[in-house]
C-alpha positions in Angstrom: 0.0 0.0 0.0 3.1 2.9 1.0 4.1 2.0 -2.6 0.7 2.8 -4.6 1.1 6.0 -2.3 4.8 6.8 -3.3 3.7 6.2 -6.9 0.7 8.7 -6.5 2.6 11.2 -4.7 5.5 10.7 -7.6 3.0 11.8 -10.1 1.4 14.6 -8.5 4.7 16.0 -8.4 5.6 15.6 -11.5 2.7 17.6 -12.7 3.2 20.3 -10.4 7.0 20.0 -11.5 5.2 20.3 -14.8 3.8 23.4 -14.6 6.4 24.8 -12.8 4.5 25.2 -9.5 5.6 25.5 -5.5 4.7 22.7 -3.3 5.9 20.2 -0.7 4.5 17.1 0.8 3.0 17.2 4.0 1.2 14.7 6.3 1.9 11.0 6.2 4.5 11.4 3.5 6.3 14.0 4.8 6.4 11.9 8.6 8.0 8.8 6.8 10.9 11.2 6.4 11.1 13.7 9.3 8.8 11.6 11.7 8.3 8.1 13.3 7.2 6.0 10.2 3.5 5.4 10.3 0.7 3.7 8.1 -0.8 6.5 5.5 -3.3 6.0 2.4 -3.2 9.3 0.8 -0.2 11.9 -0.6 -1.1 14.8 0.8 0.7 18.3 -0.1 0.7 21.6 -0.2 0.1 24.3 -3.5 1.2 27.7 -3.2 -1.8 29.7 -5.1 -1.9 33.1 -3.6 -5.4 34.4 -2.6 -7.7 35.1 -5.7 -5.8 32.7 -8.7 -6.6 29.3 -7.0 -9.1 28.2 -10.8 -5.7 28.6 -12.9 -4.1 26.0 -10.4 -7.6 24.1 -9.7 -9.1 23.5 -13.3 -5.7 21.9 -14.6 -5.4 19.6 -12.0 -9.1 18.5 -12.6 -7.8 17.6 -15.9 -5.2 15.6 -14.3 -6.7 13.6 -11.9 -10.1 12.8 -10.8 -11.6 14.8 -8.6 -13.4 12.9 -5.3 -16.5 15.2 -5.1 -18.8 16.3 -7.7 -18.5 19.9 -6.8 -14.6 19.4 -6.5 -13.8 22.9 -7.7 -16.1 25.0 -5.7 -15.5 22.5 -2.3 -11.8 24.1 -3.3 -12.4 27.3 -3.4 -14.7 27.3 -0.4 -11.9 25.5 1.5 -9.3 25.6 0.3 -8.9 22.1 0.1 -8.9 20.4 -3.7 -9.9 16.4 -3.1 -8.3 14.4 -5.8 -7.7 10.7 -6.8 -4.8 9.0 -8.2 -5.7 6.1 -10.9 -4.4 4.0 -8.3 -7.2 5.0 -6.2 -5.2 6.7 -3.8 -6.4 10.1 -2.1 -4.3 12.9 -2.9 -5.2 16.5 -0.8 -3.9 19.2 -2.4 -3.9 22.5 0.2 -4.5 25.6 -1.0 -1.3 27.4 0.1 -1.6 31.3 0.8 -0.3 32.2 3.7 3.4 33.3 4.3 4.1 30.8 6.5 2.9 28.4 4.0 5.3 29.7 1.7 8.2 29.8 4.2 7.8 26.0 4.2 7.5 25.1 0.8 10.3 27.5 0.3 12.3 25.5 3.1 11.4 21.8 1.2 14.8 19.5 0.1 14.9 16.7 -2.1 14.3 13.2 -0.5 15.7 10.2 -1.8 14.4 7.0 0.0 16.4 3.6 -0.4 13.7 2.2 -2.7 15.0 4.9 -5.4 12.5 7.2 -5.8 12.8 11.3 -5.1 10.2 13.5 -3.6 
């Protein structure tokens, strides 16, 4: 199951890479590397969108990826939360980052390489 995440979380950053987006992983990803390893289902990360821009972020992603809701675009903007799935049917939760301290952390994100060989 951590490997169908990996491979979801792999692809969601290569189409923020992509586009040439700011992100970083947070949640369960981000504790198998700074934290105590622990079970997670989902890739979760964060999108730096600024207030007031989030469609031109939201509307390609819905191309992307499936969305989990119906109303996956407005759910977004409301707040600020855009539900996605993987074709591997994992979750992905993409946050919609404003905030500076949002940015000071994705500004502050490094390159993982875990033993298995991949890179987030």
């Amino acid at each position: 199951m951590l490997s169908e995440v990996f491979a979801a979380a792999a692809d969601i950053q290569n189409f923020c890479l992509g586009q040439r987006w700011q992100f970083c992983f947070i949640g369960g990803v981000a504790v198998q590397r700074w934290g105590e390893p622990r079970f997670t289902h989902d890739a979760d990360l964060t999108l730096l969108t600024g207030f007031g821009n989030e469609r031109h972020f939201i509307d390609p992603l819905l191309v992307g990826f499936d969305a989990r809701r119906a109303d996956a675009a407005e759910f977004a903007e409301r707040y600020r939360v855009l539900l996605l799935q993987h074709p591997n049917g994992i979750p992905i939760d993409i946050a919609l980052g404003a905030l500076p301290f949002e940015e000071a952390t994705i500004t502050r994100r490094t390159l993982w390489r875990h033993e298995s060989g991949f890179e987030l």
